[in-house]
VEXMI-308572 format. One line per 10 residues: number of its first residue (from 1); their letters; for each residue x, y, z of C-alpha. Coordinates in steps of 0.05 Angstrom, whole numbers, plus 5000, padded with zeros to 4 digits. Layout:
VEXMI-308572
NUM) a) X Y Z  ...;
This chain:
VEXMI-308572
1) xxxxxxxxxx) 9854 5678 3617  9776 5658 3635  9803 5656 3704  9825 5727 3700  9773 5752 3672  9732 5720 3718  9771 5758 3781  9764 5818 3747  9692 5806 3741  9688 5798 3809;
11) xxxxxxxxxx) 9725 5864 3832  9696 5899 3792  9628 5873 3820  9654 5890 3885  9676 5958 3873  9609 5976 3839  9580 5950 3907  9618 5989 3946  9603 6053 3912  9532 6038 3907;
21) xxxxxxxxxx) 9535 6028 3990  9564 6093 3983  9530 6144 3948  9466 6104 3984  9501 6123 4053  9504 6194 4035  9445 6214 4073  9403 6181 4128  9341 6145 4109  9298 6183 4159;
31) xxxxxxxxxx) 9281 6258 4161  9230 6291 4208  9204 6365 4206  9165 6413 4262  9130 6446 4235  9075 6505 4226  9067 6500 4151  9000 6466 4121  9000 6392 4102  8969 6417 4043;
41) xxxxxxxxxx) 9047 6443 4022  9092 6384 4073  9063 6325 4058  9059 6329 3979  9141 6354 3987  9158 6303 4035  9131 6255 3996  9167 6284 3922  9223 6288 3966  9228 6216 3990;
51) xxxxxxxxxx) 9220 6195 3910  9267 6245 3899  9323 6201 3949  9300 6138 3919  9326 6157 3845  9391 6199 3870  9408 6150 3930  9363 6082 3929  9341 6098 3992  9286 6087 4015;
61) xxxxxxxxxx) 9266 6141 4064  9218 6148 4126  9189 6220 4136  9143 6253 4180  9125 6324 4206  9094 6343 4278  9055 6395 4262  9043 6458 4314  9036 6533 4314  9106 6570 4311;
71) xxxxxxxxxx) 9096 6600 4376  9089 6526 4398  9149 6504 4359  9194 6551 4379  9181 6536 4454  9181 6458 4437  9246 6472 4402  9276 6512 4474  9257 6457 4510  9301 6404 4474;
81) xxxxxxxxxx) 9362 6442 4489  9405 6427 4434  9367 6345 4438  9314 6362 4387  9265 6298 4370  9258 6319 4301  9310 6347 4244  9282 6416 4211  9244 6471 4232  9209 6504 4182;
91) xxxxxxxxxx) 9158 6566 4174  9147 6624 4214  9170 6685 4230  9242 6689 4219  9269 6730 4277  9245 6670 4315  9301 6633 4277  9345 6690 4292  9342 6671 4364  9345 6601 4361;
101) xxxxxxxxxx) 9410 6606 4328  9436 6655 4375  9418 6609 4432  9458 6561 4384  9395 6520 4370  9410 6518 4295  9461 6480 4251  9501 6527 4196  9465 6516 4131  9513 6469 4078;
111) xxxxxxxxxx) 9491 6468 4020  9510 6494 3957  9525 6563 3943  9499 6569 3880  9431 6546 3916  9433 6605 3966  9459 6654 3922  9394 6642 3872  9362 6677 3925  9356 6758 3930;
121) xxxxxxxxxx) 9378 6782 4003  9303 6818 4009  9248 6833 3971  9202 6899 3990  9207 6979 4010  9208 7016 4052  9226 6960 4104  9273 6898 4067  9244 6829 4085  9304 6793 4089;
131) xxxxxxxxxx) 9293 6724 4044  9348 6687 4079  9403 6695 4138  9469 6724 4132  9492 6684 4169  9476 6612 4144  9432 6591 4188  9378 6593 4159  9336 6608 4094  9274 6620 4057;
141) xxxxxxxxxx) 9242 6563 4015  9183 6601 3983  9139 6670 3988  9073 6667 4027  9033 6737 4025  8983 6736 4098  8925 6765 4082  8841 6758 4079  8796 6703 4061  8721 6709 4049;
151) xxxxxxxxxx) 8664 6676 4023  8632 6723 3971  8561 6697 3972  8564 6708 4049  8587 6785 4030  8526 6792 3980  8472 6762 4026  8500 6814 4072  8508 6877 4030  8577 6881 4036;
161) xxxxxxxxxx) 8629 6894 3985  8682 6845 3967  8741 6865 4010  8816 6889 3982  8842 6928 4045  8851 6910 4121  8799 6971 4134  8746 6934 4100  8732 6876 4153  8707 6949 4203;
171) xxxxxxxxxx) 8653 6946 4152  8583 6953 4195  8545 6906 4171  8599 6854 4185  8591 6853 4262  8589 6784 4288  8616 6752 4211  8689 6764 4224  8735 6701 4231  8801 6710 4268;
181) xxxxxxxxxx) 8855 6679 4317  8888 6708 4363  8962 6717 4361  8987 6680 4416  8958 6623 4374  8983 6642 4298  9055 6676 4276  9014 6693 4219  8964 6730 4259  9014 6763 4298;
191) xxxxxxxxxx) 9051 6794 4239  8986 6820 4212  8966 6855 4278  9039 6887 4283  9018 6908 4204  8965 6942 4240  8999 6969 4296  9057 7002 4261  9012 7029 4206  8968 7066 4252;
201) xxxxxxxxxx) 9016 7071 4307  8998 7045 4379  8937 7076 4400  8906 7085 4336  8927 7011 4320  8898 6983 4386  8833 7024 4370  8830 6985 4307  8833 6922 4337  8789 6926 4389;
211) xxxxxxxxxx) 8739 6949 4335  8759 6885 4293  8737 6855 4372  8668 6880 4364  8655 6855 4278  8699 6787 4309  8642 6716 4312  8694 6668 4337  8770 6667 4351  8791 6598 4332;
221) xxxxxxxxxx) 8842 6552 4358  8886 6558 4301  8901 6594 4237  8883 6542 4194  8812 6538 4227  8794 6617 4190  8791 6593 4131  8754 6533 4147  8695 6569 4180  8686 6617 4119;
231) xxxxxxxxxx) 8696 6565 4064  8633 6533 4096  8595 6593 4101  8601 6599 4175  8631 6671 4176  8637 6723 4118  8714 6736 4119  8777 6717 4155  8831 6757 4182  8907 6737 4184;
241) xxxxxxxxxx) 8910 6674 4142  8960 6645 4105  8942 6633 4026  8959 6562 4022  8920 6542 4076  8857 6578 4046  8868 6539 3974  8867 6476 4005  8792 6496 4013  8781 6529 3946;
251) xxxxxxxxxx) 8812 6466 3920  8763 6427 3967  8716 6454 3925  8690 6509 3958  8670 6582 3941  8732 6624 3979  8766 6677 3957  8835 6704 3975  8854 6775 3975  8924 6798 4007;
261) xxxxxxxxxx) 8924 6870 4019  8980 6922 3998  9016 6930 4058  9009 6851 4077  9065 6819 4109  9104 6771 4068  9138 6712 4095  9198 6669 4071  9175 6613 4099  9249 6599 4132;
271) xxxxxxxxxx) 9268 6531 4143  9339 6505 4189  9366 6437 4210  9365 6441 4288  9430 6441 4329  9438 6357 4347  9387 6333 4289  9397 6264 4281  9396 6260 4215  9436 6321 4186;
281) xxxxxxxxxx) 9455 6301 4123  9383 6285 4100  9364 6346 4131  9406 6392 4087  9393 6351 4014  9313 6369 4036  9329 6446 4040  9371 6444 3975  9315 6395 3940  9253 6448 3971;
291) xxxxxxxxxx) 9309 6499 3938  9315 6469 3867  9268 6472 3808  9242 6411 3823  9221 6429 3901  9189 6495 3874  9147 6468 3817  9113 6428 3883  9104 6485 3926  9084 6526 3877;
301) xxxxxxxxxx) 9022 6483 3859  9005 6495 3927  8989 6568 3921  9048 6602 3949  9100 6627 3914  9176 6622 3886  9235 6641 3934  9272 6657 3876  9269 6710 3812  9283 6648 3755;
311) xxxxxxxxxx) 9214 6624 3769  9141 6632 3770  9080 6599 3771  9064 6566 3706  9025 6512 3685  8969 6480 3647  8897 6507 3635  8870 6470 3691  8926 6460 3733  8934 6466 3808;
321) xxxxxxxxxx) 8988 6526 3794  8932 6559 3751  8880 6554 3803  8933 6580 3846  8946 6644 3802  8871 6658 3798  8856 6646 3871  8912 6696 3893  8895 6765 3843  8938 6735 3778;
331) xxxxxxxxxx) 9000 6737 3817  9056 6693 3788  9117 6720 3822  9125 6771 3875  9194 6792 3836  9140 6824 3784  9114 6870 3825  9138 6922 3877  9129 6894 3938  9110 6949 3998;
341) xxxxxxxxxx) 9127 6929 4069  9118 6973 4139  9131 6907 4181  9198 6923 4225  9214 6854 4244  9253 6874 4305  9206 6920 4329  9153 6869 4338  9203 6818 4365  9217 6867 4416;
351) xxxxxxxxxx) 9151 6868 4439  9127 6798 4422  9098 6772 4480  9076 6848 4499  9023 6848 4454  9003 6781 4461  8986 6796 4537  8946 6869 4517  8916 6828 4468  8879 6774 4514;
361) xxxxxxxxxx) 8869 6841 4565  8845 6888 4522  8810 6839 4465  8797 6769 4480  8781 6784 4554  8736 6837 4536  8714 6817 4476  8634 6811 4503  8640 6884 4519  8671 6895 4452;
371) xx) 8616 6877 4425  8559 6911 4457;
């Protein structure tokens, strides 16, 4: 009898082995991203994340992301041909992900419906932004408005009202305190200037911009550098920058303020597992985990906001998702509010590189003239 039970012991030992092997085989133990997104939102995530596989799966997991613009990414991504040296994509415009999969570039999304199905097909009028693929290849993870940073004791010393509208940065005074990059640098700063364009139309658009040339100070080398140079003081306001990116400065410390203008263009952030990642299975449980509760309460204490209508920005006095709400106008869900977009997606894609090259002729090239 003790030697029975002793065998059973044993298998059963065994068999709880086994399934532990299991369930810890279910995904890779590495995951790596490409990425355009802040580290202000991928590192705290991939780091949640890899805690996250430790509890579910006892593994222990290495991450990383490369970051670089999405113009950058996307050509990085064409280069590979279907041999990709990292996992995920994610951020950016999302007809750029549109091509990539028709070039067969992307994986097919698997993960759960219900996960997918949380999430409205767009969001905004007259022109839908679509929130996530039809089909499955790709999807949104949370809502980031582009918009306008500036440093509001700058703006007094100056005489200048606090801005609310893209019109506001022609402002007179501000010649020479304007912050931007240019688009063949930034996604973000590409979607604004099509904002721009197809408000006004071409010529009136390009008028516009060449007189955002002449108020312009410095064109940085990235996005992320805008917000830098007016949290310091440098320049009065910045043009084109993403929100999260500008309250990893207010949370810095500094004195910045965020405004994103009605008609600014709102981005799903999309995310995909690239076509040949070598570790697809970890891949897809980060999309689902950046899709669940969990995964949003992170981002959202990052100052963008939920992909979904079931939540919204909430925390404690004090909080980081507090500061967040206060920093961007008291905004806790862009499902509260109606959401105006003139941004036609293809349009611009159809003309990408287009306007990039009148751009660097007609703005960056000139841009001494511009300002005399």
């Amino acid at each position: 009898m003790v030697r029975r039970m002793k065998t059973l012991a044993l298998a059963f030992a065994s068999m709880s082995l086994a399934a532990g092997l299991a369930v810890a085989q279910q995904i890779e133990d590495e995951l790596t991203l490409i990425t355009p997104v802040a580290k202000t939102l991928t590192d705290p995530t991939l780091a949640d994340f890899a805690k996250f596989a430790k509890e579910k799966w006892n593994i222990t997991l290495k991450t990383s992301a490369l970051a670089a613009g999405t113009p950058v990414a996307y050509g990085r991504i064409l280069e590979w041909k279907g041999r990709p040296e990292v996992d995920i994509f994610w951020g950016g415009e999302s007809a750029l992900f549109d091509k990539l999969a028709e070039q067969k570039l992307l994986a097919r999304l698997d993960i759960p419906k219900a996960a997918l199905d949380a999430i409205p097909t767009t969001i905004g009028k007259p022109k839908p932004i679509y929130l996530k693929d039809p089909k499955g290849f790709w999807t949104g993870t949370v809502l980031e408005p582009y918009g306008l940073v500036y440093h509001p004791k700058v703006l007094a010393r100056l005489g200048v009202p606090e801005p609310k509208d893209w019109d506001d940065l022609l402002h007179p005074k501000l010649k020479g305190h304007v912050a931007q990059c240019a688009p063949s640098r930034s996604s973000s700063s590409h979607a604004t200037y099509e904002v721009i364009l197809q408000r006004d139309g071409d010529d009136k658009g390009w008028e516009w911009l060449k007189r955002l040339g002449a108020n312009t100070g410095i064109f940085t080398a990235r996005s992320r550098d805008v917000p830098s140079v007016v949290a310091r003081g440098e320049f009065a306001a910045g043009f084109a920058v993403p929100s999260y990116m500008a309250f990893e400065d207010r949370l810095a410390g500094f004195e910045l303020k965020f405004v994103a203008p009605k008609t600014a263009w709102i981005t799903p952030e999309p995310i995909a597992v690239l076509a040949g990642a070598k570790h697809p299975k970890a891949a897809m449980a980060f999309i689902e985990y950046l899709l669940s509760e969990r995964g949003q309460r992170v981002a959202m204490e990052r100052g963008v906001f939920p992909i979904t209508p079931k939540f919204r920005v909430q925390g404690a006095p004090g909080s980081r998702a507090e500061m967040a709400v206060e920093f961007t106008g008291g905004i806790r869900s862009y499902f509260d509010i109606d959401v105006v977009n003139i941004y036609d997606d293809d349009k611009a894609q159809g003309r990408y590189e287009k306007v990039n090259e009148q751009f660097r002729k007609d703005i960056e090239s000139a841009w001494e003239t511009l300002k005399k």
